[in-house]
Backbone as numpy.savetxt, mean C-alpha at the origin, in Angstrom:
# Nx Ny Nz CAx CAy CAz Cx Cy Cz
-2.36 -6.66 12.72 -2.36 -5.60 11.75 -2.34 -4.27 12.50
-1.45 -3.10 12.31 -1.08 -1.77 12.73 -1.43 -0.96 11.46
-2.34 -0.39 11.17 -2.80 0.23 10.38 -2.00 1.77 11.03
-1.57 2.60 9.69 -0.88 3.84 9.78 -1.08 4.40 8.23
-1.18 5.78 8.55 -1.28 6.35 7.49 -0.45 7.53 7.70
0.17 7.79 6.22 1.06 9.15 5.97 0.53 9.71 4.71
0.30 10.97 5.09 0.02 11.75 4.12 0.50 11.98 3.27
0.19 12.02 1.54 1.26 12.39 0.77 1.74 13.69 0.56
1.07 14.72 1.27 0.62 16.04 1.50 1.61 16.77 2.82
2.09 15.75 3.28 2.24 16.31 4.46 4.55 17.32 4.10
4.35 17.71 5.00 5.65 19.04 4.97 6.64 18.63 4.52
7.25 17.33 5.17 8.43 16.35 4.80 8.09 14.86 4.62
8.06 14.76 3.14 7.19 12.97 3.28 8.27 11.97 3.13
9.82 12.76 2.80 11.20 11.37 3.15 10.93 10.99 4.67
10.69 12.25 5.54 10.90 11.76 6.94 9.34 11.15 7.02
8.36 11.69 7.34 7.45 10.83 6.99 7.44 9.37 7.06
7.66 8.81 5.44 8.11 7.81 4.57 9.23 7.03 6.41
10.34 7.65 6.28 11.39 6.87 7.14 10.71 6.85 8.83
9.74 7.90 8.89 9.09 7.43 10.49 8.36 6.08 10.20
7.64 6.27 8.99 6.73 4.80 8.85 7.30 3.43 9.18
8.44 3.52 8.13 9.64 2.39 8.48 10.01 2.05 9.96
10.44 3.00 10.41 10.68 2.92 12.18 10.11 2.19 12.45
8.73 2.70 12.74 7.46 2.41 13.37 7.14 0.95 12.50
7.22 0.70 11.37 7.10 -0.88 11.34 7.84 -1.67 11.58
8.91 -0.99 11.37 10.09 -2.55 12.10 10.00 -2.89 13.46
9.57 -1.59 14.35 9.15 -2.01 15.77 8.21 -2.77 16.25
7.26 -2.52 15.44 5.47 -3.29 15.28 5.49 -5.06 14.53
6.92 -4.83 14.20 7.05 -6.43 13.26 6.95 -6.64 12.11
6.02 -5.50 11.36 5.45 -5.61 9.72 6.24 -6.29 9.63
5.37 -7.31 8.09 6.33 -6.85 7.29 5.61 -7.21 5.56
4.67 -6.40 5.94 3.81 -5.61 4.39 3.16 -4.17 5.02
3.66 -3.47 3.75 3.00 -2.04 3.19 2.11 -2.12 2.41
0.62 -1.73 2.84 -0.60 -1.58 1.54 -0.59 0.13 1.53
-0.79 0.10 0.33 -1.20 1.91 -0.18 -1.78 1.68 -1.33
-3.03 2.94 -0.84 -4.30 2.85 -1.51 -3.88 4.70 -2.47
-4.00 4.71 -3.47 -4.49 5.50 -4.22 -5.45 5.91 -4.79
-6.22 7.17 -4.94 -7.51 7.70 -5.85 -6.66 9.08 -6.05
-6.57 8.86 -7.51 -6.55 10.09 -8.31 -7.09 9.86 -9.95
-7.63 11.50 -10.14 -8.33 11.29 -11.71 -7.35 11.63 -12.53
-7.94 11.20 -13.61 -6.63 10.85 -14.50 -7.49 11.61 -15.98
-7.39 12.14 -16.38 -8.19 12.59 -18.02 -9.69 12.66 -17.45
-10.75 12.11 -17.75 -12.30 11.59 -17.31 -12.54 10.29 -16.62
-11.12 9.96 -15.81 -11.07 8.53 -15.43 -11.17 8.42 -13.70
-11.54 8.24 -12.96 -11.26 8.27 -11.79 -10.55 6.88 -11.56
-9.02 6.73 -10.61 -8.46 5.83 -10.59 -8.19 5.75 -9.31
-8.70 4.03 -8.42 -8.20 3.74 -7.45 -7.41 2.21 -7.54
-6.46 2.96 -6.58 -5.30 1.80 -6.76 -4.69 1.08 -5.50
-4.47 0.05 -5.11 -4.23 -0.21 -4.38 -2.90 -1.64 -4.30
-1.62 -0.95 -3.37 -0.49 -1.83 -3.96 0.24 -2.57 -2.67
0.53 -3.64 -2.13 1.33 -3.83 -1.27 2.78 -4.18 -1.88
3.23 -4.24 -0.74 4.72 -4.15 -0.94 5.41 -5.02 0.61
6.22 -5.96 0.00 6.98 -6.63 1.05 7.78 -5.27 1.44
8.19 -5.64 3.07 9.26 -4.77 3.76 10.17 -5.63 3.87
11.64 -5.61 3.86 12.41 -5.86 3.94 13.80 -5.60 4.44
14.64 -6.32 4.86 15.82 -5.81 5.58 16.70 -5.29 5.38
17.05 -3.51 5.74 17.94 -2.94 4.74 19.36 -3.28 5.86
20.29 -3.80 4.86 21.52 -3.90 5.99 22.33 -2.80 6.06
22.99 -2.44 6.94 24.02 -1.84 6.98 25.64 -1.99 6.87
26.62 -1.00 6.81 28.02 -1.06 6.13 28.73 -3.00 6.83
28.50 -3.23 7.56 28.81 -4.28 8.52 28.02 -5.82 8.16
26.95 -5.64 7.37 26.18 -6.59 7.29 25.31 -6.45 7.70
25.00 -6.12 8.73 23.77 -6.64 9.66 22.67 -5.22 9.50
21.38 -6.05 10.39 20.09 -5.57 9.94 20.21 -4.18 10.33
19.62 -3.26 9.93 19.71 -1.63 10.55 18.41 -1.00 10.09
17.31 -1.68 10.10 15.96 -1.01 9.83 15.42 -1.73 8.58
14.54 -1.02 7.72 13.63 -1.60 6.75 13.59 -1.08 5.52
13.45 -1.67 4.56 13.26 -1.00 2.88 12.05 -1.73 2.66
11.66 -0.87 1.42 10.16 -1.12 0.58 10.90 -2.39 -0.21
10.66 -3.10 -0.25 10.43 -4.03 -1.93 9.28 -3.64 -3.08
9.77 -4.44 -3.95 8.60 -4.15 -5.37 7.31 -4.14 -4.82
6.35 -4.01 -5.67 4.96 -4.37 -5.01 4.89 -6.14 -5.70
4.56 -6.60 -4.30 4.06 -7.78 -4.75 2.43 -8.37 -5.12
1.50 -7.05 -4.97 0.09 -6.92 -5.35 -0.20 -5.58 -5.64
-0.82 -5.72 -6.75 -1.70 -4.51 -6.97 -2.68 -4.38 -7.57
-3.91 -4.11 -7.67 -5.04 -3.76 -7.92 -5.26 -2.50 -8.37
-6.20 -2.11 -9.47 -6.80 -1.07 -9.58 -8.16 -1.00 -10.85
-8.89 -0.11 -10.35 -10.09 0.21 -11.21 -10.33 1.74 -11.43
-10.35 1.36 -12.95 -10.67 2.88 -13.25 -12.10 3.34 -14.05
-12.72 4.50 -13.37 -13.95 4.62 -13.16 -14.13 5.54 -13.93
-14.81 5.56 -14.92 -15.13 6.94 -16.26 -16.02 7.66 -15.48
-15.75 8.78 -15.80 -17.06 10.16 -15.47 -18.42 9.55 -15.69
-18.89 9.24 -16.51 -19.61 8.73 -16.53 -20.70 7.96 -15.36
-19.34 7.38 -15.19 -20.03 6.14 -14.14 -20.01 6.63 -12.69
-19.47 7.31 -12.42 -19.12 7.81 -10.77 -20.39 7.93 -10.11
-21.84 8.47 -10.48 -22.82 8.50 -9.64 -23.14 7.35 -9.93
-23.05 6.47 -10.52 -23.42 4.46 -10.27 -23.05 3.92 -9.31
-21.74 4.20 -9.07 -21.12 3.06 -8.30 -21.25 3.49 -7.10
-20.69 2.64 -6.15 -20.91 2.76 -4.20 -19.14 2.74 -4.43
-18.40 3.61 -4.01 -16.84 3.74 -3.70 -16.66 2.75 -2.28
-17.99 2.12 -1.66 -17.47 1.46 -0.58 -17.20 -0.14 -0.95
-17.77 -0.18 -1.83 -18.02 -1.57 -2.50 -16.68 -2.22 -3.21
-16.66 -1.05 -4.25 -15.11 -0.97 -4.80 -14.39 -1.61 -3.95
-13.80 -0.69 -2.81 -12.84 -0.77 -1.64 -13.05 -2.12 -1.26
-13.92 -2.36 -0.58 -13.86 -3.79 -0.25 -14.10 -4.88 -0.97
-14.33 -4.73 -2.80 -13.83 -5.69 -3.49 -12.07 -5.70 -3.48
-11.57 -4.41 -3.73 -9.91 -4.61 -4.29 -8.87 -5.14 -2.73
-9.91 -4.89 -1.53 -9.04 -5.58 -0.28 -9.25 -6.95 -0.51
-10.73 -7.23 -0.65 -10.90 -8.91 -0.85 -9.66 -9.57 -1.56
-9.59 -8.94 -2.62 -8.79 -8.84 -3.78 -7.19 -9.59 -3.11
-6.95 -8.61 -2.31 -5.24 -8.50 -1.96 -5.57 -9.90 -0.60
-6.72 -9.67 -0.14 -6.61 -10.78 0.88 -6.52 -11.89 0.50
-6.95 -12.22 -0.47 -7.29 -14.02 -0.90 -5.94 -14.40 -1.80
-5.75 -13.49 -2.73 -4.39 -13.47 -2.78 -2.82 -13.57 -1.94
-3.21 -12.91 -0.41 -1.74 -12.89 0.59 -2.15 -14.50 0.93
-3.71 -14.64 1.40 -3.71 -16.45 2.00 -3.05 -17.47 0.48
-3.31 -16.96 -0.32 -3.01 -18.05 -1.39 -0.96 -17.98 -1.56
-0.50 -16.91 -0.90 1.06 -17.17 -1.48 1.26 -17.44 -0.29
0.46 -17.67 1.36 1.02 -18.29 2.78 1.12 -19.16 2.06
-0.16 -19.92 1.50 0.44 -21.39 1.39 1.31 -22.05 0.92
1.51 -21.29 -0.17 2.78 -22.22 -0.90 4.28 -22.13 -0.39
């Protein structure tokens, strides 16, 4: 696992976005997880989605780097105003990874 992060914030996020790609096709990926928290009305929402990478070809056929696919997992919980001083945000997090993990071992197998 090569953990990388891109900002959604940052100056140019196509190039960004297409350094990430680089940098995973070199590293081997070949899954994208992205985690989201944003509030939504009185809702606080974290989300979390992977996505197969896949082989984008070029005019010729052949392989020439990487594309996103659909998400093939996603998770999310949304947290009312309310509730935000209840909960532990660390807990969350490492329920919705549990989440995506037991799920990636369950589609190795088949």
């Amino acid at each position: 696992m090569h953990p990388t992060t891109a900002s959604s914030q940052q100056i140019a996020p196509q190039a960004a976005g297409h350094a990430l790609l680089v940098q995973a096709d070199k590293l081997g990926c070949r899954t994208l997880v992205e985690t989201a928290v944003f509030a939504e009305a009185d809702t606080l929402v974290l989300r979390l989605r992977a996505y197969p990478l896949l082989p984008q070809l070029g005019d010729a056929g052949s392989v020439v780097g990487l594309r996103i696919g659909t998400p093939s997992f996603v998770t999310q919980r949304e947290v009312p105003a309310a509730a935000l001083l209840r909960i532990r945000p660390e807990l969350l997090a490492a329920q919705m990874a549990a989440e995506y993990v037991q799920g990636d071992s369950q589609r190795e197998r088949r």
